[in-house]
Each structure stands twice: as structure tokens, then as C-alpha cells.
VOVOPA-178475 format. One line per field, with one value per atom (N, C-alpha, C, O): residue number from 1; atom name; x, y, z. Coordinates in Angstrom, 1 decimal, decimal comma. Example, Ala and Ser with C-alpha at 12.3 -4.5 7.8 and 13.67 -1.06 7.14 Angstrom:
VOVOPA-178475
num <- [1; 1; 1; 1; 2; 2; 2; 2]
atome <- [N; CA; C; O; N; CA; C; O]
east <- [13,2; 12,3; 13,2; 14,2; 12,8; 13,7; 12,9; 13,4]
north <- [-5,7; -4,5; -3,3; -3,3; -2,2; -1,1; 0,0; 1,1]
up <- [7,8; 7,8; 7,8; 8,5; 7,1; 7,1; 7,9; 8,0]
end
This chain:
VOVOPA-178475
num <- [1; 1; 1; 1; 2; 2; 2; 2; 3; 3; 3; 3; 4; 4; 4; 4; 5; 5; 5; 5; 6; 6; 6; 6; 7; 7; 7; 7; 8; 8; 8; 8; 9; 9; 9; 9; 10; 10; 10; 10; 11; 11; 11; 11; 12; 12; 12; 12; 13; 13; 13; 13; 14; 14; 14; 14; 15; 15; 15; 15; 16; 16; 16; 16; 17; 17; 17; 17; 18; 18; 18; 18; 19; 19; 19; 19; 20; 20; 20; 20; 21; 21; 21; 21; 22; 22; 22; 22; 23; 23; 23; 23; 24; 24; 24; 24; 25; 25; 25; 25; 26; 26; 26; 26; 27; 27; 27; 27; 28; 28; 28; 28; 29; 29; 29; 29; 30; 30; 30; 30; 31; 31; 31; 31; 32; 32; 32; 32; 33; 33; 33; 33; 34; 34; 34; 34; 35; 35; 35; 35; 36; 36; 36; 36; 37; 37; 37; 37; 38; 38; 38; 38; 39; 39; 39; 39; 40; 40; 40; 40; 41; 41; 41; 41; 42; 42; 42; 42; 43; 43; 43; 43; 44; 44; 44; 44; 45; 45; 45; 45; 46; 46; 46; 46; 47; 47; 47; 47; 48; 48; 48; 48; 49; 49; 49; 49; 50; 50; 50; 50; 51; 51; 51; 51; 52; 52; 52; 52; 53; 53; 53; 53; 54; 54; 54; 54; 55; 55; 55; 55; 56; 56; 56; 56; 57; 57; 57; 57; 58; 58; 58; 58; 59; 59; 59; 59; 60; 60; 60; 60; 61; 61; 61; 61; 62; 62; 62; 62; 63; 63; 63; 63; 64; 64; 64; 64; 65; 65; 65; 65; 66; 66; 66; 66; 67; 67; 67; 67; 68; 68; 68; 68; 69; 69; 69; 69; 70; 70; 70; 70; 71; 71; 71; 71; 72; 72; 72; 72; 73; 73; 73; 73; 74; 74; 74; 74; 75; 75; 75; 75; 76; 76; 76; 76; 77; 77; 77; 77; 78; 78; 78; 78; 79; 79; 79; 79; 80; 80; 80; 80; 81; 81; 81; 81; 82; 82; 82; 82; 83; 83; 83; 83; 84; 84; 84; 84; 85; 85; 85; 85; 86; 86; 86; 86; 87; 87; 87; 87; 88; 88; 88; 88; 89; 89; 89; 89; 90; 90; 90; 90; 91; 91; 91; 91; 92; 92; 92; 92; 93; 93; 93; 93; 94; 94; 94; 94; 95; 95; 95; 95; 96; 96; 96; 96; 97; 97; 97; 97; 98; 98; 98; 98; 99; 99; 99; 99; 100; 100; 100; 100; 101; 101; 101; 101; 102; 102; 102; 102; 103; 103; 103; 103; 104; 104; 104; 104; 105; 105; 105; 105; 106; 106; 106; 106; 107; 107; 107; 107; 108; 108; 108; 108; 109; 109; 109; 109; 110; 110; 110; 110; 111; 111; 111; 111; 112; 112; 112; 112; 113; 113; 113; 113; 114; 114; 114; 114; 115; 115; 115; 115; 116; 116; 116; 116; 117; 117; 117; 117; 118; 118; 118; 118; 119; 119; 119; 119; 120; 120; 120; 120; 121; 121; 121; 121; 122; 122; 122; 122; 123; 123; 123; 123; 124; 124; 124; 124; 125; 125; 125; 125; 126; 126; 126; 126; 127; 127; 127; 127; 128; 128; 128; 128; 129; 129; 129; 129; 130; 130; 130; 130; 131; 131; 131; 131; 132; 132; 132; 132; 133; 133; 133; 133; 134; 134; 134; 134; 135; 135; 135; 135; 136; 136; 136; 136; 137; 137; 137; 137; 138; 138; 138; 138; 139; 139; 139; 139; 140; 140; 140; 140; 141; 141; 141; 141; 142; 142; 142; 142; 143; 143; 143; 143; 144; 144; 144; 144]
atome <- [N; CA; C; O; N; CA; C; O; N; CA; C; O; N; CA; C; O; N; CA; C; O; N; CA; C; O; N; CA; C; O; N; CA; C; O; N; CA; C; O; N; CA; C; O; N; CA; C; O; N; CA; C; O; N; CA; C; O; N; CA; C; O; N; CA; C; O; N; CA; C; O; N; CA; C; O; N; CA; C; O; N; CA; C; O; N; CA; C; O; N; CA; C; O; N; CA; C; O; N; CA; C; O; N; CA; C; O; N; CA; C; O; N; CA; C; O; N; CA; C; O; N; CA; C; O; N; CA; C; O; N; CA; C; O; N; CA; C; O; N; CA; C; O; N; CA; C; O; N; CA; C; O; N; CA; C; O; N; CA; C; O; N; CA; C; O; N; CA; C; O; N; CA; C; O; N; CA; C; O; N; CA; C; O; N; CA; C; O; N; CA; C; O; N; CA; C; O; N; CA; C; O; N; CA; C; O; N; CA; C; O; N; CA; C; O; N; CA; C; O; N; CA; C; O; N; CA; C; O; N; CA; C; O; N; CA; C; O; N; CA; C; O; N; CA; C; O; N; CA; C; O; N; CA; C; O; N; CA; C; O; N; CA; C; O; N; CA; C; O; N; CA; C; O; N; CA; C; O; N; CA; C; O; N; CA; C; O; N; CA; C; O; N; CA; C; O; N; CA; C; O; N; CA; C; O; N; CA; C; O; N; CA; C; O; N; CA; C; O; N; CA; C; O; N; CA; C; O; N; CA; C; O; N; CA; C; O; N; CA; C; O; N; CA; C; O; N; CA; C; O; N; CA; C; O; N; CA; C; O; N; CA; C; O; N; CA; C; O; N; CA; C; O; N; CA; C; O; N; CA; C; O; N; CA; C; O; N; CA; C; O; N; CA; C; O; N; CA; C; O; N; CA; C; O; N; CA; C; O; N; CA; C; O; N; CA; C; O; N; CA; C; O; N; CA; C; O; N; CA; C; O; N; CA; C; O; N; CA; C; O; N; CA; C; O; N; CA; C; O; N; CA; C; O; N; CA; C; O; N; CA; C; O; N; CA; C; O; N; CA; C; O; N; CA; C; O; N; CA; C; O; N; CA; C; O; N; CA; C; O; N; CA; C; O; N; CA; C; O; N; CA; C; O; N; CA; C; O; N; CA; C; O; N; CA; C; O; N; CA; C; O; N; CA; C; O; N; CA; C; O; N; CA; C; O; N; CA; C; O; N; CA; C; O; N; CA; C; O; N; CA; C; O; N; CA; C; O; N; CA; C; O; N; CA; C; O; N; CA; C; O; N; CA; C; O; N; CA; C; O; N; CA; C; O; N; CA; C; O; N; CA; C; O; N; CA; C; O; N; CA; C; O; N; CA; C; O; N; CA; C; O; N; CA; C; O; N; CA; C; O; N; CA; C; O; N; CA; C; O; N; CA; C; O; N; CA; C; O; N; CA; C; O; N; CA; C; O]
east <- [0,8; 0,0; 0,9; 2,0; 0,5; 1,0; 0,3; -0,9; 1,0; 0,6; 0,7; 1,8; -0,3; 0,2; -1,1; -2,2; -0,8; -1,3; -1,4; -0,5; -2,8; -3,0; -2,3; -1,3; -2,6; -2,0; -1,8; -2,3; -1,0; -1,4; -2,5; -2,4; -3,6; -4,7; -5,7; -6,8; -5,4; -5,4; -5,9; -4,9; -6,9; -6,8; -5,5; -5,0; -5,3; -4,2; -5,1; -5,7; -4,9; -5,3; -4,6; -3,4; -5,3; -4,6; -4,9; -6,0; -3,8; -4,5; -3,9; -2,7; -4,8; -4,3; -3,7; -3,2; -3,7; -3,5; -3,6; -2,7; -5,3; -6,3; -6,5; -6,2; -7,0; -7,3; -9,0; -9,0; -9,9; -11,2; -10,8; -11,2; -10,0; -9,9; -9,8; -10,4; -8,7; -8,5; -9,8; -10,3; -10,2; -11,5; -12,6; -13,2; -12,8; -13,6; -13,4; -14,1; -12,3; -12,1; -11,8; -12,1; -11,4; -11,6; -12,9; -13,2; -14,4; -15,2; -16,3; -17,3; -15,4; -15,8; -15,6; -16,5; -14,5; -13,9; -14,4; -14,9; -14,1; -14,7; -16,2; -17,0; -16,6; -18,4; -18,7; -19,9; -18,0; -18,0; -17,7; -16,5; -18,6; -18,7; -16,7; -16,1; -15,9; -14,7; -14,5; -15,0; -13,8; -13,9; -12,7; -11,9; -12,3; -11,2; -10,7; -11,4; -9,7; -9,2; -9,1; -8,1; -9,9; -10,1; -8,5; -8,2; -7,6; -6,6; -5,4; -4,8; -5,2; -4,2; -4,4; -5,4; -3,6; -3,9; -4,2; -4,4; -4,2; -4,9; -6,7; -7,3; -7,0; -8,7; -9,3; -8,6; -10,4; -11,0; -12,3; -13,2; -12,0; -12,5; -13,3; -12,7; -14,7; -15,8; -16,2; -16,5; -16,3; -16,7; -18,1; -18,7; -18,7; -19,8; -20,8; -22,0; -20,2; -21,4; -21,7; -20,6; -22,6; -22,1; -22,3; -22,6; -22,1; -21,6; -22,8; -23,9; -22,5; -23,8; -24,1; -24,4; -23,9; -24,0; -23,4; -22,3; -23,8; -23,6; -22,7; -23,1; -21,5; -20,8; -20,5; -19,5; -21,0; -20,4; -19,5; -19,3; -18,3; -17,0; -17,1; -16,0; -18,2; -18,0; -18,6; -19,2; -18,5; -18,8; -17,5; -16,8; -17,3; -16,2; -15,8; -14,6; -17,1; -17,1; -17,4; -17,6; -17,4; -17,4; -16,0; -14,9; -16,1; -15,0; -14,7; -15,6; -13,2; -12,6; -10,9; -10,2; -10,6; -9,0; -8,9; -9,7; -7,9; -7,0; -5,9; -4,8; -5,9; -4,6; -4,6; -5,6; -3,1; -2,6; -1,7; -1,2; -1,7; -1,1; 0,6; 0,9; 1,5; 3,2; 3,7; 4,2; 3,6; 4,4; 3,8; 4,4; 2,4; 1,9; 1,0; 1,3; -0,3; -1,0; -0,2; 0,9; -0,9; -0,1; -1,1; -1,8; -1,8; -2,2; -1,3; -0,3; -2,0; -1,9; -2,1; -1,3; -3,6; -4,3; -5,7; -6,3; -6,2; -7,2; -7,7; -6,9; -9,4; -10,2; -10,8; -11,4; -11,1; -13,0; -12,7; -11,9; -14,2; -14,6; -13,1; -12,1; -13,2; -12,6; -12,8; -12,1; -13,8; -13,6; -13,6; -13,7; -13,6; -13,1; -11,7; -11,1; -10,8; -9,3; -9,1; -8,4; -9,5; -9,1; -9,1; -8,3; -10,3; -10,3; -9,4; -9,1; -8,8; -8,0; -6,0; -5,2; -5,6; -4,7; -3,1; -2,1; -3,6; -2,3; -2,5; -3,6; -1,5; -1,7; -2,1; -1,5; -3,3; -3,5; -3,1; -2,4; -3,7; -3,7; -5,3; -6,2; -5,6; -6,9; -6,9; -5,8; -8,0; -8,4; -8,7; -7,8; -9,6; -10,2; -11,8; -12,6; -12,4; -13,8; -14,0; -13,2; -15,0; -14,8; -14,7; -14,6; -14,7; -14,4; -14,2; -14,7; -13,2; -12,2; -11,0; -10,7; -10,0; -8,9; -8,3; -9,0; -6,9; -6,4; -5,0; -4,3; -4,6; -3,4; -2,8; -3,8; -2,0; -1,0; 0,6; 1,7; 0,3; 1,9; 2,9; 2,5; 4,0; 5,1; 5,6; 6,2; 5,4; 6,1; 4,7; 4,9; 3,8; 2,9; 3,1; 4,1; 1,8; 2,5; 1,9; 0,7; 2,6; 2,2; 1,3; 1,6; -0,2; -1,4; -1,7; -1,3; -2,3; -3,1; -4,7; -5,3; -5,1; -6,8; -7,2; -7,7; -6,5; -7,4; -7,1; -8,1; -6,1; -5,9; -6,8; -7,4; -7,1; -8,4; -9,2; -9,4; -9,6; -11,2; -11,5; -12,5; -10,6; -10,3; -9,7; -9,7; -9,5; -10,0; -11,4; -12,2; -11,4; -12,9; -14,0; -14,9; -14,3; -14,5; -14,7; -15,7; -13,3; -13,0; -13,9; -14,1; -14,3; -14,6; -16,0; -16,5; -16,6; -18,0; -18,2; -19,1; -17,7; -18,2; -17,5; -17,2; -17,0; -16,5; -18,2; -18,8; -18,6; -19,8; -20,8; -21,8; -20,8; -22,0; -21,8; -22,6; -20,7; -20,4; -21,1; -21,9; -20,6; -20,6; -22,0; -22,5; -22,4; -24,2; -25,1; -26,1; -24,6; -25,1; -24,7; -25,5; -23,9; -23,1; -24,2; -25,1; -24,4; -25,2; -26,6; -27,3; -27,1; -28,6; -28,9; -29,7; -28,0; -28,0; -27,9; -28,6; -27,0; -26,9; -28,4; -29,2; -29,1; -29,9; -31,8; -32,9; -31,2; -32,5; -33,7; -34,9; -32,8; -34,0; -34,5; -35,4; -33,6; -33,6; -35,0; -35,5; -35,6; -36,6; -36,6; -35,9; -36,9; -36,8; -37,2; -37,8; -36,2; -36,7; -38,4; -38,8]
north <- [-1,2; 0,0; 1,2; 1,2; 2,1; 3,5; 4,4; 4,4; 5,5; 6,4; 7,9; 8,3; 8,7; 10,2; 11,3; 10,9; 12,4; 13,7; 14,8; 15,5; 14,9; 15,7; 16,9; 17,0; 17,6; 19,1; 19,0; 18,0; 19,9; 20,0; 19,5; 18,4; 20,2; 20,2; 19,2; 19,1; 18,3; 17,2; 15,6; 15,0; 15,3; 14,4; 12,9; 13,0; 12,1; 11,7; 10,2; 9,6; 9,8; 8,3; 7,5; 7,7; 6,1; 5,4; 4,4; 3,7; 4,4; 3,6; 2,2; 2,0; 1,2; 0,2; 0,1; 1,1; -1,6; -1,9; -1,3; -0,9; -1,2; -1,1; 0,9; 1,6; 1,5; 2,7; 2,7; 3,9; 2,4; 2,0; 3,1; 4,3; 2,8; 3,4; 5,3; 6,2; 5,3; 6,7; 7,2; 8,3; 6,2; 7,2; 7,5; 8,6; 6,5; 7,0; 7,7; 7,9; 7,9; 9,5; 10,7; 11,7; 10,6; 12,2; 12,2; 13,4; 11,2; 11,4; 12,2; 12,9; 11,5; 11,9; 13,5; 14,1; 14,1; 15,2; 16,6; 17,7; 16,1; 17,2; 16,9; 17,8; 15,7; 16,1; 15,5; 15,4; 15,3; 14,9; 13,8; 13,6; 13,0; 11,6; 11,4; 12,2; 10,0; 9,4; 8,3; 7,6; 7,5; 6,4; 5,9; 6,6; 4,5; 4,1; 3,9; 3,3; 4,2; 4,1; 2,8; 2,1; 2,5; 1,2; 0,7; -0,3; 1,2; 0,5; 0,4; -0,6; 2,0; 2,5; 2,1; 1,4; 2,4; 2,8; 3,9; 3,9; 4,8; 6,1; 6,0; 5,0; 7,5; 7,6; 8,5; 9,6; 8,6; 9,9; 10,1; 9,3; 11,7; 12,3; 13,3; 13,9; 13,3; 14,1; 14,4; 13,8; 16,1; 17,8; 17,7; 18,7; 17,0; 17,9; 16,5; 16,7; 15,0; 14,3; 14,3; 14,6; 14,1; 13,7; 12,6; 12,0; 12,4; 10,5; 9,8; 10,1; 8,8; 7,7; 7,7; 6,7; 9,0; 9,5; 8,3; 8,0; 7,2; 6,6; 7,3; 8,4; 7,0; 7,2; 6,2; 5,7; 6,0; 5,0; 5,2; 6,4; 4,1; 4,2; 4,6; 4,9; 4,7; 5,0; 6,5; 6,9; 7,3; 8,6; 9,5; 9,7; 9,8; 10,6; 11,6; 11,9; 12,7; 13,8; 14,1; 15,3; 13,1; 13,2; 14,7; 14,6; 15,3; 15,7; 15,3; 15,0; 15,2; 14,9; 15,2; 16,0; 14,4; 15,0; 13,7; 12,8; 13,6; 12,3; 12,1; 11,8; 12,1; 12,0; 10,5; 9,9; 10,0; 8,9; 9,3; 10,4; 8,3; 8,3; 7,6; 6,5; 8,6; 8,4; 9,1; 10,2; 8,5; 9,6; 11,1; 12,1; 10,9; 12,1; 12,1; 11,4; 13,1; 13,5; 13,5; 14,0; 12,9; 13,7; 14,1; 13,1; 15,2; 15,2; 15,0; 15,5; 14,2; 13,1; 14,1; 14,7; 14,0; 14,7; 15,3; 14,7; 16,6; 17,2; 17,0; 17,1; 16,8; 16,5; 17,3; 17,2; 18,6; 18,9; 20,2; 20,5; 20,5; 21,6; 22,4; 22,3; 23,2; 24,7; 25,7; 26,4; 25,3; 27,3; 26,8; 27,5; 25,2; 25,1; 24,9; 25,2; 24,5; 25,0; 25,9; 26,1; 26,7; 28,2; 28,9; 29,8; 28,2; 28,7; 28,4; 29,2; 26,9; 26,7; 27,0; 26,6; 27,9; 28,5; 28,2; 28,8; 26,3; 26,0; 25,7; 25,5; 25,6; 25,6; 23,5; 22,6; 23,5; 22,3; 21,6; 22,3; 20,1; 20,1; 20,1; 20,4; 19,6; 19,5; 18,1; 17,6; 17,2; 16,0; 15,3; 15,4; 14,7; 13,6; 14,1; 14,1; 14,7; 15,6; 16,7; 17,6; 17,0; 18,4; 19,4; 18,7; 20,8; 21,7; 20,9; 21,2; 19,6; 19,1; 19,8; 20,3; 19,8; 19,8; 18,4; 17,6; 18,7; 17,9; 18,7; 19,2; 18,7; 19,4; 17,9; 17,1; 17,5; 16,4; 16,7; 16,4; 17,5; 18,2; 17,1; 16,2; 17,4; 16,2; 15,5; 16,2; 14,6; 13,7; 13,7; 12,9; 14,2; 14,5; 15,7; 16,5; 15,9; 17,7; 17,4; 17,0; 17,5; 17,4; 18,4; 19,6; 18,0; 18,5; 18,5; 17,7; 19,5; 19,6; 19,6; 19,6; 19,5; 19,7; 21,0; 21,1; 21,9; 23,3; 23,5; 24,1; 23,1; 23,1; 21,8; 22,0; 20,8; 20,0; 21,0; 21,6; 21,1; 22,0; 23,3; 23,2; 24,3; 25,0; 24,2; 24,9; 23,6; 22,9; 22,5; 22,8; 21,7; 21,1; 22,6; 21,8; 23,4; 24,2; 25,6; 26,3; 25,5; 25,7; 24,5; 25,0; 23,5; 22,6; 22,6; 22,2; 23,0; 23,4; 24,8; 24,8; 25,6; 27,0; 27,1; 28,3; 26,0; 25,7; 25,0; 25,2; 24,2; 23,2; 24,0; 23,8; 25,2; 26,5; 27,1; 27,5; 27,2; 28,3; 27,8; 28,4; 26,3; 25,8; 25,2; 25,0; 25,0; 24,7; 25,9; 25,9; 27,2; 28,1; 28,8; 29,6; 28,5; 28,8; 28,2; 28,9; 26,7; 25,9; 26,1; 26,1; 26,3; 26,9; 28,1; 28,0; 29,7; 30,6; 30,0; 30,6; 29,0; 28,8; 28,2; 29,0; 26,8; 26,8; 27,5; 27,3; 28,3; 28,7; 29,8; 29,9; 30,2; 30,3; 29,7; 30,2; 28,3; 27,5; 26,8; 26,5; 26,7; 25,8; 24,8; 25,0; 23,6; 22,0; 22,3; 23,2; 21,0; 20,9; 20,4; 20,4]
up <- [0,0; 0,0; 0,0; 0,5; -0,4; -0,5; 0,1; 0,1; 0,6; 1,4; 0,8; 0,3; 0,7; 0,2; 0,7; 0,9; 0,8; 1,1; 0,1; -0,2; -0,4; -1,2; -0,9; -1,6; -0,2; 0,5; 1,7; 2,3; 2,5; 3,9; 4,5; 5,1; 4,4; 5,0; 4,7; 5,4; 3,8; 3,8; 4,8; 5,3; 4,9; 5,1; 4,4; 3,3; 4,9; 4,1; 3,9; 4,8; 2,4; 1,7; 1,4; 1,1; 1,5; 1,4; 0,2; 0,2; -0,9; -2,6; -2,7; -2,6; -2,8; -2,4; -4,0; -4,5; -4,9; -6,0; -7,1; -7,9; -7,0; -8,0; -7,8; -6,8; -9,0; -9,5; -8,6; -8,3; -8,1; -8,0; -6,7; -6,9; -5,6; -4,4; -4,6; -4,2; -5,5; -6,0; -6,5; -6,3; -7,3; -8,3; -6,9; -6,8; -5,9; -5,3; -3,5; -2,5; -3,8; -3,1; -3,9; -3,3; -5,0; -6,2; -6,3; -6,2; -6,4; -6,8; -5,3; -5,2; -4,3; -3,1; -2,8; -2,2; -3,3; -2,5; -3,8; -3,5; -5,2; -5,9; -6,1; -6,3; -6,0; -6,0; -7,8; -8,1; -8,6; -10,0; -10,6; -10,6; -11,2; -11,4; -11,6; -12,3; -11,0; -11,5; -11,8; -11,0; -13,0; -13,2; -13,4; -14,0; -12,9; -13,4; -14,8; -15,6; -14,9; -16,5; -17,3; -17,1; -18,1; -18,7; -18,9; -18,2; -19,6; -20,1; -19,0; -18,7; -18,5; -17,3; -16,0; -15,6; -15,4; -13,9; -13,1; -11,9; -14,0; -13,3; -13,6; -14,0; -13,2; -13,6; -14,2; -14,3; -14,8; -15,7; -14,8; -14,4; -14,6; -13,5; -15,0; -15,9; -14,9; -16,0; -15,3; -14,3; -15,8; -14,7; -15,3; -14,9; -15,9; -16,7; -16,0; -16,2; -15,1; -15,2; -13,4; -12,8; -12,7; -11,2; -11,5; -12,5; -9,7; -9,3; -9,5; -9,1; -10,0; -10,0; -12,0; -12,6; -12,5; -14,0; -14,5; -13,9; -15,9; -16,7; -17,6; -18,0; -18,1; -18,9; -20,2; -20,0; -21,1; -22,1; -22,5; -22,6; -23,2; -23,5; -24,9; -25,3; -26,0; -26,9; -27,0; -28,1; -26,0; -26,2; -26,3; -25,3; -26,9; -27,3; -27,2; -27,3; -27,0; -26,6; -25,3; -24,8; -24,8; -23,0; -22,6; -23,2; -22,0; -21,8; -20,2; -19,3; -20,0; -19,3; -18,9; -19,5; -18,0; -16,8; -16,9; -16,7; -17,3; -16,9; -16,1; -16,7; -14,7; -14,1; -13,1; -12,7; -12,9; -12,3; -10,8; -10,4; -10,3; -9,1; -9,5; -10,1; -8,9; -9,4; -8,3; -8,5; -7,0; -5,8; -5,9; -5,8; -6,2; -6,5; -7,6; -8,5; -7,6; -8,1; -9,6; -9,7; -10,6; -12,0; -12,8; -12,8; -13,7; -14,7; -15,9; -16,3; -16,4; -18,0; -19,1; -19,7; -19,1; -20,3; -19,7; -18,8; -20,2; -20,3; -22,1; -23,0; -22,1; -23,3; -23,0; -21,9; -24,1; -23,7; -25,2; -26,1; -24,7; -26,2; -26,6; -25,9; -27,7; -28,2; -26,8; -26,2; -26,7; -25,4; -24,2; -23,2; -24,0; -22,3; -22,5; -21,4; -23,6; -24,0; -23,7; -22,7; -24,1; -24,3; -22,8; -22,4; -22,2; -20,8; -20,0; -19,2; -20,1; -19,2; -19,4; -18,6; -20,9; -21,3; -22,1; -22,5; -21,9; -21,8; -23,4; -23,9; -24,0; -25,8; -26,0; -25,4; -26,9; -26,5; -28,5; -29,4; -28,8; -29,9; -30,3; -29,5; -31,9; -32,2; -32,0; -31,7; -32,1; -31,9; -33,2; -34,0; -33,5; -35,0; -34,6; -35,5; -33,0; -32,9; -33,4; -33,3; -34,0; -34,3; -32,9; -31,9; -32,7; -31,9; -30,2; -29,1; -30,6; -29,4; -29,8; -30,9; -28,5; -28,4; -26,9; -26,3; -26,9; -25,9; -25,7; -26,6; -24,2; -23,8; -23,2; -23,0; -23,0; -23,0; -22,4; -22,9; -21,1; -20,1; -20,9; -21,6; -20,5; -21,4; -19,8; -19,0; -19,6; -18,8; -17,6; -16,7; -17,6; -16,3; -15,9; -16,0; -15,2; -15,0; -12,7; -12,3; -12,2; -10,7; -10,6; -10,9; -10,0; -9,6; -8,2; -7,4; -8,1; -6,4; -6,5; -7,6; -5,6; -5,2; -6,3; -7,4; -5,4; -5,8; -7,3; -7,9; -8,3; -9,9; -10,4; -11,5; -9,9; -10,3; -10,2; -11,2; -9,1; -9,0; -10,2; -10,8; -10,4; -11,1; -13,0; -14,0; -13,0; -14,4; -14,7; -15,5; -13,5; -13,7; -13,4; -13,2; -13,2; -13,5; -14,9; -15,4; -15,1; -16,2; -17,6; -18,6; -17,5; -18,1; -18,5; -19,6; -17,6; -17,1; -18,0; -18,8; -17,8; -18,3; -19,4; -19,7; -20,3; -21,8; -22,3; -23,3; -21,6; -22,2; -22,0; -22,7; -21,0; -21,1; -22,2; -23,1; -22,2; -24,1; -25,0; -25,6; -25,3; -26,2; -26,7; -27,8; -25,5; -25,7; -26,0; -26,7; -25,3; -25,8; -27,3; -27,8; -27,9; -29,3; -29,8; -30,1; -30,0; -30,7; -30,6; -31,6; -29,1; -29,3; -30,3; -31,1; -30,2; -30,9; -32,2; -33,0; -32,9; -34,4; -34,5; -35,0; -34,0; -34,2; -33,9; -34,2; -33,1; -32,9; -34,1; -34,1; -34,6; -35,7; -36,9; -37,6; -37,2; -38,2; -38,0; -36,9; -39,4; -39,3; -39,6; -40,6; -39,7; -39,8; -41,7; -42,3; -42,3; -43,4; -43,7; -44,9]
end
């Protein structure tokens, strides 16, 4: 078993083997559905679903945080729209989705509580944009 402390103020956890323990203290502490990583050993932590929220593996536009446990918090990869990119600043690439991107730190980038919270955040008021962009295009269209 391994031992680590988010922050100071932290309560301190304990991650056994398995990714399952982690996803459900991240899902515990930020409040937004987490899941273990099908292929890895880290988890994908989705700002836009809460807990208990169904996720299917063929949705693609799920947006999501992907970080693992390595003597510490790591962010992996951030997935989500054009303008929750843009919100959160770091230069990302494009995807094979339309208006996705993905940021990909080089080696992991070491994360805390409060830069989760504040991504996932960030992630949220990209999928407000973005649903509102699309209501305004369609809203005065009429059906063929």
C-alpha cells in the first residue's frame, strides 16, 4: 500500500493496487462523477457528469481529466470543447472531434486539489459556451 497527502490540510489516503480506491475518493472530494481508466492505472475524472451519472465508453465527446497516481497526483491529459481550452490556457492540440482539443503536459504535470477544482470548473463554463453557441446557431432554423 502506499501512502500520500493531497495538501497539507489534507486528510491523508490510502491507494491500495487497484485505481477503484482513488476514483472514489476524487469522486468523493470534488463532488463529479470518477472512473477508473479502462486500459491505465490512473482515472478519468468528467466535470460535466455527477456521481452515479452513466458514462459510455463510446462517447467521445465526453469531456474529461485524466490523471494517475506516481508519488503524487499527475495530470496526464485534459479532453474537452474549443472554449473550455481556451479557458483553461495551456496551448492544446486538435483531436479527430470536431471543436475538441487535448493538452498532454510532457512527462505529467504534478497537480493539487485546488488546480483540479479549477480545471474542472474551467470545463463546465466551456460546455456552457458551447451549448449556448449551438442553441443561438440553431435557434431560428426551421426543420426541413
Amino acid at each position: 500500500m502506499k501512502e500520500f497527502e493531497f495538501e497539507s490540510s489534507w486528510r491523508q489516503f490510502v491507494i491500495k493496487e487497484n485505481s477503484q480506491t482513488l476514483a472514489d475518493q476524487l469522486e468523493s472530494e470534488l463532488g463529479v462523477l470518477v472512473k477508473p481508466d479502462r486500459f491505465e492505472d490512473g482515472v478519468d475524472i468528467y466535470p460535466n457528469n455527477k456521481p452515479g451519472d452513466k458514462i459510455f465508453s463510446g462517447n467521445r465527446m465526453a469531456q474529461r481529466i485524466y490523471v494517475k497516481y506516481d508519488g503524487g497526483l499527475k495530470l496526464v491529459a485534459i479532453t474537452g470543447y474549443n472554449r473550455s481550452m481556451d479557458l483553461i490556457g495551456e496551448p492544446y492540440n486538435g483531436t479527430s472531434m470536431a471543436n475538441q482539443g487535448i493538452w498532454m503536459p510532457r512527462g505529467g504535470k504534478p497537480i493539487t486539489m485546488e488546480d483540479l477544482k479549477v480545471y474542472i470548473i474551467q470545463l463546465q463554463r466551456g460546455l456552457e459556451g458551447e451549448a449556448k453557441a449551438q442553441g443561438d446557431f440553431y435557434k431560428d432554423r426551421q426543420p426541413d
